[in-house]
C-alpha positions as CSV (number, residue, x, y, z in Angstrom):
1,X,-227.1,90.0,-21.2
2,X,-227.3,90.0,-17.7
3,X,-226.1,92.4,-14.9
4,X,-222.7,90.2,-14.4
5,X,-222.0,89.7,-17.6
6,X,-222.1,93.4,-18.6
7,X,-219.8,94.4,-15.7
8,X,-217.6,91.4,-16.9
9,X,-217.6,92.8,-20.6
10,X,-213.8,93.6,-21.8
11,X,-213.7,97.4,-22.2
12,X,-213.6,98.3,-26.3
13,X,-209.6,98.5,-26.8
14,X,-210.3,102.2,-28.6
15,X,-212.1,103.5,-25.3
16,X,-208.6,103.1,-23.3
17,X,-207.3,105.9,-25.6
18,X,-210.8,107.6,-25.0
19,X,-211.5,107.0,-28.8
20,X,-214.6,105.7,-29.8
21,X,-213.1,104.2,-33.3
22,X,-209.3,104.2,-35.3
23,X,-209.2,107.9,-36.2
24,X,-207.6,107.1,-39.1
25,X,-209.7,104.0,-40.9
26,X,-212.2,105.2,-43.9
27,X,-214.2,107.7,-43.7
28,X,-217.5,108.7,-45.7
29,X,-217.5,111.6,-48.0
30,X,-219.3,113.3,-45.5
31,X,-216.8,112.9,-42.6
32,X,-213.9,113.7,-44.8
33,X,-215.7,116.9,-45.4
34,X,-216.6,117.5,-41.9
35,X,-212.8,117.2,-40.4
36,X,-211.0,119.1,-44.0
37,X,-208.8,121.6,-42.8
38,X,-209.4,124.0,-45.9
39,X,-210.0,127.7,-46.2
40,X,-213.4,127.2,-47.7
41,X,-213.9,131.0,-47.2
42,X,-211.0,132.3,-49.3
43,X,-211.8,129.8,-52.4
44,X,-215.3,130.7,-52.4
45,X,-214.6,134.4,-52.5
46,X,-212.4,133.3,-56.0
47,X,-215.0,131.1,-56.9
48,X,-217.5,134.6,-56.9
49,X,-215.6,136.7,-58.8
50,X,-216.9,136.0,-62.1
51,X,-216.8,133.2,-64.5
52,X,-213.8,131.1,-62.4
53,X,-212.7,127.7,-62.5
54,X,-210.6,126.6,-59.6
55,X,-208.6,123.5,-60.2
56,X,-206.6,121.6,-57.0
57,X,-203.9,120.0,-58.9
58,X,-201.1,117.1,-57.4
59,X,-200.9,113.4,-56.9
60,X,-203.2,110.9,-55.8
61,X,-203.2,111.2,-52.0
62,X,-202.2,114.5,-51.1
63,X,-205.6,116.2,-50.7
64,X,-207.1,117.1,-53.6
65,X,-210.8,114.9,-53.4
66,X,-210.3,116.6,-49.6
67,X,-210.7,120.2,-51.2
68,X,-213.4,119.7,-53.4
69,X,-215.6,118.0,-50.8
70,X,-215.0,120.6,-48.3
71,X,-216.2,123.2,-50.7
72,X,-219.3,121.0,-52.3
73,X,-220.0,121.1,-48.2
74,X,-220.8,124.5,-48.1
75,X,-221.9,125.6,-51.6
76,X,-225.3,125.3,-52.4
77,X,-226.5,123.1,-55.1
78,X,-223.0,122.4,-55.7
79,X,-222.5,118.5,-57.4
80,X,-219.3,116.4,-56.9
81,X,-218.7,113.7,-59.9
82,X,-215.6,111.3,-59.3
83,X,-214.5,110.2,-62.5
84,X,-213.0,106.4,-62.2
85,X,-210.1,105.0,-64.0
86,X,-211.8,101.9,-65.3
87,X,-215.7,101.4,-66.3
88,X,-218.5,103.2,-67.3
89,X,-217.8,107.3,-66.4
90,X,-220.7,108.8,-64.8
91,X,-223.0,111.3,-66.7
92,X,-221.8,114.8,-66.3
93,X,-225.0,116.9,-65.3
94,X,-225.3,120.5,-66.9
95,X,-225.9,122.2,-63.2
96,X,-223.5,124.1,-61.3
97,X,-221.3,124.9,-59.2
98,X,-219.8,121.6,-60.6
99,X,-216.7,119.8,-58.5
100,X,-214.9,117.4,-60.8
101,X,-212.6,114.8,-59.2
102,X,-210.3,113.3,-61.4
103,X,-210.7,115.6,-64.0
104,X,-207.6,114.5,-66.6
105,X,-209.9,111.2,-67.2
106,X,-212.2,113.8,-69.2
107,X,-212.0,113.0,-72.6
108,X,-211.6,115.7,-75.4
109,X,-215.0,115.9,-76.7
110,X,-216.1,116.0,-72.7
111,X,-214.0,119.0,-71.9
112,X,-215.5,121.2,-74.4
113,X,-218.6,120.8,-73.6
114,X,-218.0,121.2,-69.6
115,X,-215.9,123.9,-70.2
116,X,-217.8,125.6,-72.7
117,X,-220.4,126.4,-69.7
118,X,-221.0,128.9,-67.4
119,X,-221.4,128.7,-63.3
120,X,-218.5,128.0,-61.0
121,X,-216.1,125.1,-61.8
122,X,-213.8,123.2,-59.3
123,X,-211.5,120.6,-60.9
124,X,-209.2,118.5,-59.1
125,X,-207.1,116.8,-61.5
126,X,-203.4,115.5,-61.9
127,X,-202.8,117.4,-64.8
128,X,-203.1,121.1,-65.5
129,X,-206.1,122.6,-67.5
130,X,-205.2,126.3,-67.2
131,X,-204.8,126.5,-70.4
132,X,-207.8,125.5,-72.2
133,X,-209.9,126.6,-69.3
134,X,-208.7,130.3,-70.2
135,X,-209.6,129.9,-74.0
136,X,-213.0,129.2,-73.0
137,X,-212.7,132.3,-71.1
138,X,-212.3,131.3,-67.6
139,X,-210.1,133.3,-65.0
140,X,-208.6,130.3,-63.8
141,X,-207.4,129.6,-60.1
142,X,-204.9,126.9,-59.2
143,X,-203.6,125.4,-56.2
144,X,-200.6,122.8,-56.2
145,X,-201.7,121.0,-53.1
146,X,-197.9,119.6,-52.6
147,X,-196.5,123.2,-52.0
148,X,-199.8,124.3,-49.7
149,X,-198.4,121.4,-47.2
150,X,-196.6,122.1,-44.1
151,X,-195.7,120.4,-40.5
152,X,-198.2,122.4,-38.6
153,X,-201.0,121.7,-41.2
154,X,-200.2,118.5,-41.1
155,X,-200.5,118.3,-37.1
156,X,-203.6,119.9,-37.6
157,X,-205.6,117.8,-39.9
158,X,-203.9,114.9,-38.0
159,X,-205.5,115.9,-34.6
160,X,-208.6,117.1,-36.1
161,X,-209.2,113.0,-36.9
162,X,-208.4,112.4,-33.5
163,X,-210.9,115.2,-31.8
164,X,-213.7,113.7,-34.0
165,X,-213.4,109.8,-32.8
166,X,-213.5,111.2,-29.6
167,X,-215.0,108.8,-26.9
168,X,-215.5,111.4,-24.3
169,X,-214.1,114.0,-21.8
170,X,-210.6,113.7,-21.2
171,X,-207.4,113.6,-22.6
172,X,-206.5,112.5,-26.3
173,X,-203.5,110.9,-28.2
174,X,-202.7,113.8,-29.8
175,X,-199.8,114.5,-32.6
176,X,-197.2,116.6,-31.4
177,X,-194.9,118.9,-33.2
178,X,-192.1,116.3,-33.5
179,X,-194.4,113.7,-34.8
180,X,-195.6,115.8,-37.3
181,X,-192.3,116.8,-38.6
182,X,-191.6,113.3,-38.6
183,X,-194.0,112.6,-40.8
184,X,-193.6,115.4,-43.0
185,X,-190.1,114.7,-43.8
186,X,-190.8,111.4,-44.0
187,X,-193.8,111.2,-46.5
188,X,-194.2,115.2,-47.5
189,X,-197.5,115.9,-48.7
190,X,-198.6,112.6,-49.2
191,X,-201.4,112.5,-46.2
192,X,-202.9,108.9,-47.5
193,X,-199.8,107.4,-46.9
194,X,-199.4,109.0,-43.4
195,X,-202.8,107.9,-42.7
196,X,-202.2,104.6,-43.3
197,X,-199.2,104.4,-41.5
198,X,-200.9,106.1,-38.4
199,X,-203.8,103.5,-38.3
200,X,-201.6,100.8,-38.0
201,X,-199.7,102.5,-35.5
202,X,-203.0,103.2,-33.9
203,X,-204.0,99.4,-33.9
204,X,-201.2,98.5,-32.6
205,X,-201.4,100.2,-29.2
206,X,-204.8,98.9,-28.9
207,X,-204.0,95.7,-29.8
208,X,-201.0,95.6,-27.2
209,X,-203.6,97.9,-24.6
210,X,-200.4,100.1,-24.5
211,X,-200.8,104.0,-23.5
212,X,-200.1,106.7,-25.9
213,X,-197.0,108.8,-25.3
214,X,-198.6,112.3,-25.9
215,X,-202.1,112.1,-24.4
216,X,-203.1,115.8,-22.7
């Protein structure tokens, strides 16, 4: 392309909110981890006191697959296994730490024989496992992720999207309090619904090349 042309080239619509991307489109398993906004410290100090299971329970959307990835992050060895709602379920490996995703689509049969094991165990699951887990002789930890959400959590993990599509130096579309409260009241805990609702918002202004209200 030559000299001209270059300076002619449209600037990228994200890159007039200093963004390099739509802070709130997919992410990888490894960016989700990278921009959680969990106390990884304070579960991993449950997760060492003996033989623990820690299980992140709630809907679909509210954090749970967050949690786990965050902690597989940072814990050595650790393995996350997803377990889908249709189709073949992956194999189950015998190693731990061992993150579970979806873990009321274990069948019977496969929760004995997880839960008979030793190491640390992370669930994230819709149902609640305390029960059996304690049978099998775990001190079990749980953590409703609906009642751990709050307006000023939710501003933070909001704006920690937005700091990591940043384009450059300079000021950012930030969340503010209000928005967040908005948000909160409107949709609770339910942060994949607010994300969706934020990338379209977020398309539109840079579709329409219109400022953002609360860049600082």
């Amino acid at each position: 392309m030559s000299l001209p042309a270059l300076i002619a080239a449209p600037i990228s619509p994200y890159l007039r909110l200093n963004l390099r991307r739509n802070p709130f489109g997919e992410l990888t398993r490894e960016q989700r981890a990278e921009v959680a906004v969990v106390d990884v410290e304070a579960w991993l100090a449950e997760l060492a006191r003996g033989r623990t299971a820690l299980q992140f329970l709630g809907p679909c959307g509210h954090g749970k697959t967050t949690h786990l990835l965050a902690l597989g992050r940072v814990m050595p060895g650790a393995v996350y296994i997803y377990l889908p709602e249709d189709g073949r379920q992956p194999r189950i490996p015998r190693a731990r730490p061992l993150l579970l995703d979806e873990a009321q689509r274990l069948s019977r049969w496969q929760r004995r024989w997880v839960f008979g094991r030793t190491g640390p165990l992370v669930l994230g699951s819709h149902e609640d496992h305390a029960q059996e887990l304690s049978r099998a002789g775990y001190r079990v930890v749980t953590q409703h992720v609906m009642q751990a959400a709050h307006p000023q959590r939710l501003r933070q993990m909001l704006n920690r999207r937005i700091e990591a599509s940043r384009g450059g130096p300079g000021p950012l579309p930030w969340i503010d309090e209000a928005r967040a409260a908005e948000l909160h009241q409107q949709f609770g805990a339910d942060i994949r619904q607010i994300e969706r609702v934020l990338y379209d918002e977020f398309q539109r202004r840079f579709q329409e090349h219109a400022p953002w209200p609360n860049a600082n």
